[in-house]
Every structure is written in C-alpha cells, then in structure tokens.
C-alpha positions in Angstrom: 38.3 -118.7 -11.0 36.4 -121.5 -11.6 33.6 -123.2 -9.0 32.0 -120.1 -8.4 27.9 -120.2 -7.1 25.2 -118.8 -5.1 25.5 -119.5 -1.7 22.7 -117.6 0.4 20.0 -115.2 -0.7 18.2 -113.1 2.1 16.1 -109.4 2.0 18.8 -106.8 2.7 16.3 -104.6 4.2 13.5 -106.0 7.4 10.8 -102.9 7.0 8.4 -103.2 9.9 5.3 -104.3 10.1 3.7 -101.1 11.3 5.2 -99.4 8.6 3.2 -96.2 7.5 2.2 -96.0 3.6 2.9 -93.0 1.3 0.3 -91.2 -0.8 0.6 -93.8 -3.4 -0.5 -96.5 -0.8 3.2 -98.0 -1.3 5.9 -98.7 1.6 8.6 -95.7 2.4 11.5 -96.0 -0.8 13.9 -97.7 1.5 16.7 -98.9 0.2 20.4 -100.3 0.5 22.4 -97.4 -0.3 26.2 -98.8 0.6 28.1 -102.4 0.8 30.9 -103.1 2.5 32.6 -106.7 3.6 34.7 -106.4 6.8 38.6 -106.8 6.5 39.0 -108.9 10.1 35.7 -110.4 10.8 33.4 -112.7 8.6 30.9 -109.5 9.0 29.2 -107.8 5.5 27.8 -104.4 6.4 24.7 -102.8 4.9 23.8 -98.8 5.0 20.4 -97.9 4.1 18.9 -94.7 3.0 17.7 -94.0 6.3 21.1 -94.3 8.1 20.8 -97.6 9.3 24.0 -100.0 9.5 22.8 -103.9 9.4 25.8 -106.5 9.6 24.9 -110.3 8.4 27.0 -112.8 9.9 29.2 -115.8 8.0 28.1 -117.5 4.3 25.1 -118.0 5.9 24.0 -114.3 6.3 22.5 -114.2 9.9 21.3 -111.1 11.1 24.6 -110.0 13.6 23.8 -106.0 14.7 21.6 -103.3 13.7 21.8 -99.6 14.5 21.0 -96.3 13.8 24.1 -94.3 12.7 23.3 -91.4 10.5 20.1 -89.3 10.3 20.4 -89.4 6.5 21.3 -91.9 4.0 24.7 -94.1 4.8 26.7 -93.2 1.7 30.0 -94.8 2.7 31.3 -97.8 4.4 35.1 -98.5 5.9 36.5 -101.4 7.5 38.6 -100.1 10.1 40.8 -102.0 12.8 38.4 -100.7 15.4 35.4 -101.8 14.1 33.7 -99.7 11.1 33.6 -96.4 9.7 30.5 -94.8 7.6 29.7 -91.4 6.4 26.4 -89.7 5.3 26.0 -86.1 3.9 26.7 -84.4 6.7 28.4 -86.4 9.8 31.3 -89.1 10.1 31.2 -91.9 12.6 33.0 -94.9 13.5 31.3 -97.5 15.8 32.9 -101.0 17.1 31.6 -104.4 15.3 29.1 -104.4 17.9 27.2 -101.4 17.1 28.3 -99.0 19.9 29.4 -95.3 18.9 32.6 -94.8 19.3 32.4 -91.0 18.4 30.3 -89.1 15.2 31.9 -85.8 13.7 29.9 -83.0 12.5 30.5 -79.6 11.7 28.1 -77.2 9.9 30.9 -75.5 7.7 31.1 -78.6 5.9 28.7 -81.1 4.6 28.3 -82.9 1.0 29.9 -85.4 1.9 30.1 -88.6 -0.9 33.1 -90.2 -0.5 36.6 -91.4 1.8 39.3 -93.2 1.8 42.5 -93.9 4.1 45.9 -92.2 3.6 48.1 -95.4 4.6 47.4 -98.8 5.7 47.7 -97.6 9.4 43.5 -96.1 9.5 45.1 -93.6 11.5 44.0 -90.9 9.0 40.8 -90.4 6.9 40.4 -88.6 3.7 37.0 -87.1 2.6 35.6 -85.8 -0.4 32.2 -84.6 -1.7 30.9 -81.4 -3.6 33.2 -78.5 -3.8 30.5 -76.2 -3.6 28.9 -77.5 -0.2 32.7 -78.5 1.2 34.1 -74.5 1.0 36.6 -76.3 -1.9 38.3 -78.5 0.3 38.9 -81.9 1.3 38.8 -82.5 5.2 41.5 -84.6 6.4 40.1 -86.8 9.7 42.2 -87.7 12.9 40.4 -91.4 14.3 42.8 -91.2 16.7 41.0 -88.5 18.1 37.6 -87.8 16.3 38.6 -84.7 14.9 39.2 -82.9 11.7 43.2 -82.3 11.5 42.9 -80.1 8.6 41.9 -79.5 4.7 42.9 -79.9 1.4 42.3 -77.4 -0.9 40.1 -78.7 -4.1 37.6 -77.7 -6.5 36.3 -80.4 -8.0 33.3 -82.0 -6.9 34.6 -85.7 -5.8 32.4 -88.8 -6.0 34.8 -92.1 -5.9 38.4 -92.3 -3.7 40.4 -95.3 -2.9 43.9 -95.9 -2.0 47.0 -97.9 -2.0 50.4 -97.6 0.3 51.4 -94.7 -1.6 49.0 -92.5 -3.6 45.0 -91.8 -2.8 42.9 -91.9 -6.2 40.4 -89.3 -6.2 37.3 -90.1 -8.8 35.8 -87.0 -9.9 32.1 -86.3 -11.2 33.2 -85.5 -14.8 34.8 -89.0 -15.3 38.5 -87.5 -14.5 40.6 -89.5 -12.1 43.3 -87.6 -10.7 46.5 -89.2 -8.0 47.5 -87.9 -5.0 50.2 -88.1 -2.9 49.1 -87.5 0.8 52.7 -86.9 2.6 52.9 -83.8 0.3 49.3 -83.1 -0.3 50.3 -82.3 -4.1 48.5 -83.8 -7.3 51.0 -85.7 -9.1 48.6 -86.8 -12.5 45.0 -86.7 -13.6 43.7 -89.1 -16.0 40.5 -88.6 -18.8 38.7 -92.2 -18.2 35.2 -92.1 -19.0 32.7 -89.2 -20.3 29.9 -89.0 -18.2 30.9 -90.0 -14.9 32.3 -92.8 -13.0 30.4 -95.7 -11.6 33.3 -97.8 -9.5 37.1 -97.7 -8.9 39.6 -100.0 -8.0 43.1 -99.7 -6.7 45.6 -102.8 -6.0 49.3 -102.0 -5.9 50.1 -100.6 -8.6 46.8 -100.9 -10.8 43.6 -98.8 -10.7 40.4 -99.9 -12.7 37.5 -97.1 -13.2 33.8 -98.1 -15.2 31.8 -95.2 -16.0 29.2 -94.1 -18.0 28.5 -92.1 -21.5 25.6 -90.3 -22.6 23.8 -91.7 -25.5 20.6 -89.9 -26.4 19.7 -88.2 -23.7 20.7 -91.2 -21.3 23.6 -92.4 -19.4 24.7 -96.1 -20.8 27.4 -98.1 -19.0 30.7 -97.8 -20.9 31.8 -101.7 -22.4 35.2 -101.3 -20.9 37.1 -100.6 -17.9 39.4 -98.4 -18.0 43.1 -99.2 -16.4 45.9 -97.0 -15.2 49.8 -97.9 -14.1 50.7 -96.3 -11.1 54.2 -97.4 -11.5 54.5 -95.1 -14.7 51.6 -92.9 -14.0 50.3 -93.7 -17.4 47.2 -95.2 -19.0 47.4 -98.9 -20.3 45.1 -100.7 -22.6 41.2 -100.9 -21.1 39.9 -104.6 -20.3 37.0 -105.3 -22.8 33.3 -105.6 -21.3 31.1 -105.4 -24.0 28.3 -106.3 -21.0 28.6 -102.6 -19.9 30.6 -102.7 -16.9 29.1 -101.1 -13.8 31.3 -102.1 -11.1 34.8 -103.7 -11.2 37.2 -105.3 -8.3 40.9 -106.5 -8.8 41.1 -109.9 -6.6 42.6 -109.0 -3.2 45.1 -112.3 -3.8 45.7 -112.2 -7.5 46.3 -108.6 -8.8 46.2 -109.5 -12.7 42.1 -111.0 -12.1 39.9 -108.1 -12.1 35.9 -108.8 -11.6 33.8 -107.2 -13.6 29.9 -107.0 -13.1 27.1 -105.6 -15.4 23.6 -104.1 -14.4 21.7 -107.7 -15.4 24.4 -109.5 -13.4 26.6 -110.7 -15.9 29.8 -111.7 -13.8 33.3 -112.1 -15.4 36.6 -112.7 -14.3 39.3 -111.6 -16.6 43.1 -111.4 -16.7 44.0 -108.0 -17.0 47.4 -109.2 -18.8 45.3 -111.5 -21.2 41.7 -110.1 -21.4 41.0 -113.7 -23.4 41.2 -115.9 -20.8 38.0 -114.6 -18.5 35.3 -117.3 -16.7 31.7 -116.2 -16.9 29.0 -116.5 -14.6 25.2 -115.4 -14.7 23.3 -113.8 -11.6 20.0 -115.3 -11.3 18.2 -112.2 -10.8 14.8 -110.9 -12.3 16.0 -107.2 -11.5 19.1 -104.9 -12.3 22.1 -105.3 -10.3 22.6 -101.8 -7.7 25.2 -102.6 -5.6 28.0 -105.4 -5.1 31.9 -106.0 -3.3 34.5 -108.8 -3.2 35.5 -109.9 0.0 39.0 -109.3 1.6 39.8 -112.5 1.2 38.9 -113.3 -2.4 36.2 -116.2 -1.7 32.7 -114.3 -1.3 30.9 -111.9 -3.7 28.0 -110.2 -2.6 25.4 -108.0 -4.4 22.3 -106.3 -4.2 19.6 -105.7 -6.7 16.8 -103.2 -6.9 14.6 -105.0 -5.0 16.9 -105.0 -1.9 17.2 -108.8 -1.7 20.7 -110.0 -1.1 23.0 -112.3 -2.5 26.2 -113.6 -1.9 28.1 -116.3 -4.4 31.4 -118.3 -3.1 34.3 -120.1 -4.4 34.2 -123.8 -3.7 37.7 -124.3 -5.4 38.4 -126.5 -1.9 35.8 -128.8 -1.4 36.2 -129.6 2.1 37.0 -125.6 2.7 34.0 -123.6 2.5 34.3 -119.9 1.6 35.0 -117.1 4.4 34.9 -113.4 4.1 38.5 -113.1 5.6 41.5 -114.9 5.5 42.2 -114.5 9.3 39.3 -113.9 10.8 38.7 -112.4 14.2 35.9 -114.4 16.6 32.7 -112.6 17.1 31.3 -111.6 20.4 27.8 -112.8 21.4 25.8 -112.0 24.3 26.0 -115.0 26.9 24.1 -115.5 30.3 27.2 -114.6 32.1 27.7 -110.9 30.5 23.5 -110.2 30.4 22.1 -107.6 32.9 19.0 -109.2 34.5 16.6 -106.9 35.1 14.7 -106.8 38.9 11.5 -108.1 37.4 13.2 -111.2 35.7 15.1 -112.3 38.7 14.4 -115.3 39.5 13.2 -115.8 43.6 13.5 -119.3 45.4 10.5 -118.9 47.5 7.6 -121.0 48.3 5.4 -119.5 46.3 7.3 -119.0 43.8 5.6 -120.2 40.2 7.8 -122.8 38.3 7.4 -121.0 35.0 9.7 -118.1 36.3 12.2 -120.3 35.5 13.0 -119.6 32.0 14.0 -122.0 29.6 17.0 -121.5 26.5 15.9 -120.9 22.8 15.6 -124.6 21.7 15.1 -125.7 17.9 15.2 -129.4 18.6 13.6 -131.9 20.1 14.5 -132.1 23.5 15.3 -135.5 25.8 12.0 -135.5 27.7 10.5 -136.4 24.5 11.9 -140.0 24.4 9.0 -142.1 23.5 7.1 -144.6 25.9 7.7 -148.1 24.3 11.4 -147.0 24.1 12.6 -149.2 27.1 15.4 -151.2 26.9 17.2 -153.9 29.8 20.0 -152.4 31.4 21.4 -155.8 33.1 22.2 -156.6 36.4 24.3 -154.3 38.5 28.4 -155.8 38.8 29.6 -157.1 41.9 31.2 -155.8 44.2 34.7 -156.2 45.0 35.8 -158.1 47.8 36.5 -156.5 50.6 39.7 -158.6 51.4 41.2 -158.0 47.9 40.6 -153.9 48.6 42.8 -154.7 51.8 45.5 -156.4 50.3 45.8 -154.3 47.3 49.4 -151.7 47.0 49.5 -148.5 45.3 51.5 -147.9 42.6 51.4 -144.8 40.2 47.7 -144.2 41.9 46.5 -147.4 40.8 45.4 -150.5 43.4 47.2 -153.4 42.2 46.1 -156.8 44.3 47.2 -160.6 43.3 44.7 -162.7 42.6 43.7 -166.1 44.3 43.5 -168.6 42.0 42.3 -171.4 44.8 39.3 -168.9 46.3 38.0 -167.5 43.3 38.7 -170.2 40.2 40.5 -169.5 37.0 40.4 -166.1 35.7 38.8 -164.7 32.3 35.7 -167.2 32.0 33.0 -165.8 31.0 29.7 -166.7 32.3 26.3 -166.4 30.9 24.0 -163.8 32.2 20.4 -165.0 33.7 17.9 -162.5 33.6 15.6 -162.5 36.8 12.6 -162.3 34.7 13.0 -165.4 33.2 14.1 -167.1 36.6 11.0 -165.5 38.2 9.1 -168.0 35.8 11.3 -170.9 36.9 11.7 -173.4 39.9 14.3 -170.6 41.1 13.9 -169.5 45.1 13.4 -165.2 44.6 12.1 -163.1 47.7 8.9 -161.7 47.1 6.8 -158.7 48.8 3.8 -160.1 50.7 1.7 -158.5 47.8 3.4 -160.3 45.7 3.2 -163.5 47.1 -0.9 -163.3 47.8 -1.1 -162.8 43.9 0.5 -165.8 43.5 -1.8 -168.0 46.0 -4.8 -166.0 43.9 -3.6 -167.7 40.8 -3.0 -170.8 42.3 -6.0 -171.3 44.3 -6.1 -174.8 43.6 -2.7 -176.2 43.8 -2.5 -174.2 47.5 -6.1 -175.9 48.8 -4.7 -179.7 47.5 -1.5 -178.9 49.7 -3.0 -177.8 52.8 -5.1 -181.2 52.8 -2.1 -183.0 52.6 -0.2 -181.3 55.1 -3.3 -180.9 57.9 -3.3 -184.1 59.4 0.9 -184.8 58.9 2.0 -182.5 61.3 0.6 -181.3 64.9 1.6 -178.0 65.8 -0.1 -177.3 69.1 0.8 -179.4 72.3 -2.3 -179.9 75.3 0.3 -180.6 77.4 2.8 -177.1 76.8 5.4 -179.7 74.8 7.1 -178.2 72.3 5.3 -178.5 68.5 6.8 -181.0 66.1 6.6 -178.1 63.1 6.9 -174.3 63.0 4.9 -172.2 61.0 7.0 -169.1 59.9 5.5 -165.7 61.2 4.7 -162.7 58.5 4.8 -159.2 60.4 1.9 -157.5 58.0 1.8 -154.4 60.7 4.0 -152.8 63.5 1.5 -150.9 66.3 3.9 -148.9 68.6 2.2 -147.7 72.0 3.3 -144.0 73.4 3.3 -144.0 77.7 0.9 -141.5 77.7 1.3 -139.6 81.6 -2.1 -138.6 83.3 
C-alpha cells in the first residue's frame, strides 16, 4: 500500500452568502453529517445536517448535483444501482445520480432512524435500524422495488451501525454488542461483546467484520487502541488488529480482504495486514483539526475524509504512474446538461429580426483565450496560390477505384519532379519585372518619379507625331485609360 498522497482538498459545505447569524454572531452549526463514495460512478456523496445531498465529481472534486433530500439531518448514505439511497430520522428516499426523487417513505409509526443496510447484493431489499423505543421494537424491512415497507423485524435493542455481506447482515448495537443475522430466516444466529462504550465504525468483507469503538475513561469516552475482528466462517472472535492511535474508523480494502485501513481522530492513517498486524504502511493527514468523517472507495484507489472544519480531503494511490486513481473500477459516464437536452425559456429565444441586438446571441462559458485575440504583428506569407490543372489533362484522365489517373506529356510539359524556386511578387514589384498595376497605383509611381517621367516626355515630344492635318493615319498610338464610365438613361417626355 505504498504511494499513497493528497490529491484535492475543497470545503465540503458552500454556506451562502446571505446566511443569517445566531445569537452568538456565528454562522448556523452546519455540518457534514454522512460520506459515502458511489459503487458505479466516479461520484462521492455528502449529507449535511440540514438534509442536503452534495456529489463532487472525479479526483478532482467538482461540484456535480446538490439537493434537498430530507428536512433533517442526512444520517445515512447508500450506493444503489439506481442512483443513491439516504435516510434521516424520520423518512427514507432514494433519488437517481442526478438529483431527482425517485420516491421518499414516511410513516409516523416509525421514526429514529440511524442506520441500514442491504439484505443481498441485489438492492432489492433494505434493512433499517434505529432506537427501539421510537421504532415500536422493530426493524422495518424496505421494498425499493416499490417504495414501501414490506414488513418488520422484531428487536429491542437500540441499533446504531449495520453492514452486510452475501449471507448474514451485522447489526452494531449502542452498547458495543455486535450481533449476526441471517435475513432469509430473520433469526439471530451469534452476538459478539466488542467494545464497552459503543461503537464508532464497522466493516464487513466476506467473511471478516472489523468494529472500533470507544471506552469510558474518567468521565469521557476514549477511542479504543484496537479493532476488534470477527470470523464469520466460524462465527467466532479472532485476535484484534493493534492501533495504539485509537482507532475511530476502519475499512477492509474492497480488492485485498487481509488489508484493513485504520484511521485515528488526528489522522493517523495505517494500513495493516490483518494476518500479520507487523507489516502496516503509515501515513499522516495534514490536518490542523480532528478527523469526523472518512470512506474507501469501491475500488480501493481513493480515500476521502472530513474534519471538523468541514473542509474535504481525498488521498489516492499512485501505485501506476501513468494510471491515476478512480473511485470505481468500472465506472459508469456521467450525464451533463448539453444545449441539445436544455429547455429555452421564451425570453432567451433568440429572434432573427432586424432589430434584433447582436448581444442576444449568447456566447459558451470560455476560460481561454479565444482566436480573435491573435495579435496584430502576427502576419505571416502564405505563398502563391497552385496552379491549376490543365484542362486537357482533366479530359484525358480514366477513373479507377474513384481516382483520375492521366499520363503525363513529357514533350509539352518537361521532365517531371523539378523543383522550381518560388519568387515572391513583392520582391519582383521592386524589379525590372512587367506587373499590372491599378491606376492609383501607377500615379504614385509617376509622383515618385517626377523627374525621370518629365526627362522622358522631352525625349519622346518631338520623335513621334501623333496627329495628321491631313486625316492620315498617326505614326504612334497613345494607349487610352477609361478613369470613368457615364451611362445615359432615354428619358421619355
């Protein structure tokens, strides 16, 4: 697990401007309350304590959707083939990638909600847990095929932590107890003592499950410096991995099932073997905060975390250097809005009319410098047009395979592949070379010449006659300039 380093560090919460201020003159306590990194797109979703959902976009965390999903805190977050499913006290609701609603369930037997987790790897059915007292001692089983509640689970334990794998759901419970359960029989198979005060985080991969939790040491709750692990194979408790950190959170890597990551609150990271607890890599958060909230991506390249100012963080493997890190390993595209799919409104149509302003034209979102920008003394020489083809070699040419193929005469037009030196007009301009000039141009020239013109007209007066008494024709011409063309309308009286 080595090569491991920050990639991108942006706020996790945007408060408004026009925020209103508390009594103590501070900003409302917003804050991220859930984390979540999508299982098919390169999406990481945020919940907030106002019931919010933000999603930042690839390693380099752009701001993808943001809506309002719950009217209190998002205390839960799901990746779900359909796009994403969160919870909050007292409503479930599972919205596309996009941020559109697909359907919310409420009911006002049963709120309290904390936590859920998936009976199978289908997402066809949704467990969820919270406190016995507020829940009527049950645990509502969820149909997202239909938005409903299916049915209930009889429990009395108040429920804080659940996660699955293809056979049992782990349920973490308030007092530090972590019990199995079997969902096709809805029985409780074992229940496990991990941790004495609670649980802060747990894990399931295959046949592991990792749990960190808290003790209470004079009059205050300390993370515990180990995590403890469980065999689901044997349904029995193994050795714990050593932390002496305090572990808060723990992951087992989605690809390699003996590495576990374990984070503390001042964002100590390790990675440890969970066969060989020696051989661990260590890394150290650059934070000036504790660490609140954190998950491994899907596809075992990203990390992402949150600290108690809300700014977040995400660190990537760069095992592959000419691989950067992704959030899945087969990620699904992203939809953005284009100019085909965008409703107009009336007012923003554009109109092709006479007087129709050019600035109602809009323009695209441009961060570079655009071609009309290409600076004045940037001219360069193009050359001279080629010439064109002769017409007679067009007319004897033959098609073959939808090219013109034509010999070529050697006795009219010389030997072939000589190459001749290009004259630029400019510089024959300057020369004893014949050019055609415009009128205009040709009085500049006599302007500039004054004196070489006046010594050749007194040479040429007396040499040649060109008018005749006697109507014979002149002995020289003088050539005619047309400097304007009069044309005369028959006008009828």
């Amino acid at each position: 697990m080595e090569g491991w380093r920050q990639i991108s560090h942006v706020p996790g919460l945007k408060l408004p401007k026009n925020e209103a201020l508390n009594q103590n003159g501070n900003s409302s306590s917003k804050m991220v309350t859930a984390m979540k990194f999508d299982d098919s797109h390169d999406l990481l979703w945020l919940g907030d304590s106002e019931g919010y959902l933000y999603s930042f976009s690839s390693i380099k965390l752009s701001p993808y959707t943001s809506v309002r999903a719950h009217t209190g805190p998002v205390l839960k977050i799901l990746s779900h083939k359909k796009g994403v499913v969160s919870i909050s006290t007292d409503s479930i609701r599972l919205g596309t990638v996009e941020g559109i609603c697909a359907y919310t369930i409420k009911n006002t037997k049963y709120s309290g909600f904390t936590c859920m987790s998936y009976t199978s790897n289908t997402q066809s059915e949704l467990l969820v847990g919270g406190k016995a007292s507020e829940m009527d001692n049950k645990i509502l089983k969820v149909d997202l095929i239909n938005g409903q509640i299916s049915g209930t689970i009889p429990y009395e334990h108040d429920l804080t932590l659940m996660d699955n794998n293809l056979k049992y759901v782990v349920l973490g419970r308030s007092d530090g107890f972590v019990e199995v359960l079997d969902p096709k029989v809805q029985s409780f198979i074992k229940s496990f003592k991990c941790h004495s005060s609670g649980l802060s985080s747990l894990a399931v991969k295959d046949s592991h499950v990792l749990t960190t939790g808290y003790s209470l040491r004079r009059d205050q709750y300390v993370p515990d410096p180990f995590a403890c692990s469980i065999d689901l194979k044997h349904l029995a408790s193994v050795p714990p991995v050593s932390f002496p950190a305090g572990a808060l959170q723990v992951f087992i890597h989605p690809l390699l099932p003996s590495v576990s990551l374990i984070v503390s609150n001042l964002g100590q990271i390790n990675f440890i073997d969970i066969f060989n607890p020696g051989k661990l890599q260590l890394y150290q958060a650059d934070i000036s905060t504790y660490l609140a909230l954190s998950d491994l991506s899907s596809s075992g390249d990203c990390f992402a975390f949150v600290d108690a100012l809300q700014n977040l963080y995400l660190w990537g493997s760069f095992k592959d250097a000419n691989k950067p890190p992704s959030f899945t390993v087969y990620s699904t595209p992203l939809k953005f809005p284009t100019l085909e799919s965008e409703v107009v409104p009336p007012k923003n149509r554009v109109t092709f009319d006479p007087s129709s302003p050019l600035n109602s034209v809009k323009l695209p979102h441009y961060s570079s410098p655009l071609l009309s920008v290409w600076p004045v003394d940037m001219v360069f020489k193009t050359g001279k047009p080629p010439l064109q083809i002769d017409p007679e070699i067009i007319r004897s040419s033959k098609s073959l395979e939808g090219f013109l193929i034509a010999r070529y005469n050697k006795e009219k037009y010389g030997p072939r592949n000589l190459y001749i030196k290009y004259e630029s007009l400019n510089k024959k301009k300057g020369e004893s070379a014949t050019v055609p000039k415009f009128i205009s141009e040709r009085e500049e020239d006599e302007d500039s010449n004054e004196e070489k013109v006046k010594h050749h007209q007194d040479l040429t007066r007396n040499a040649f006659i060109d008018s005749s008494a006697n109507g014979d024709v002149p002995n020289v011409f003088k050539k005619v300039d047309i400097l304007y063309i009069v044309q005369i309308h028959s006008i009828n009286f």
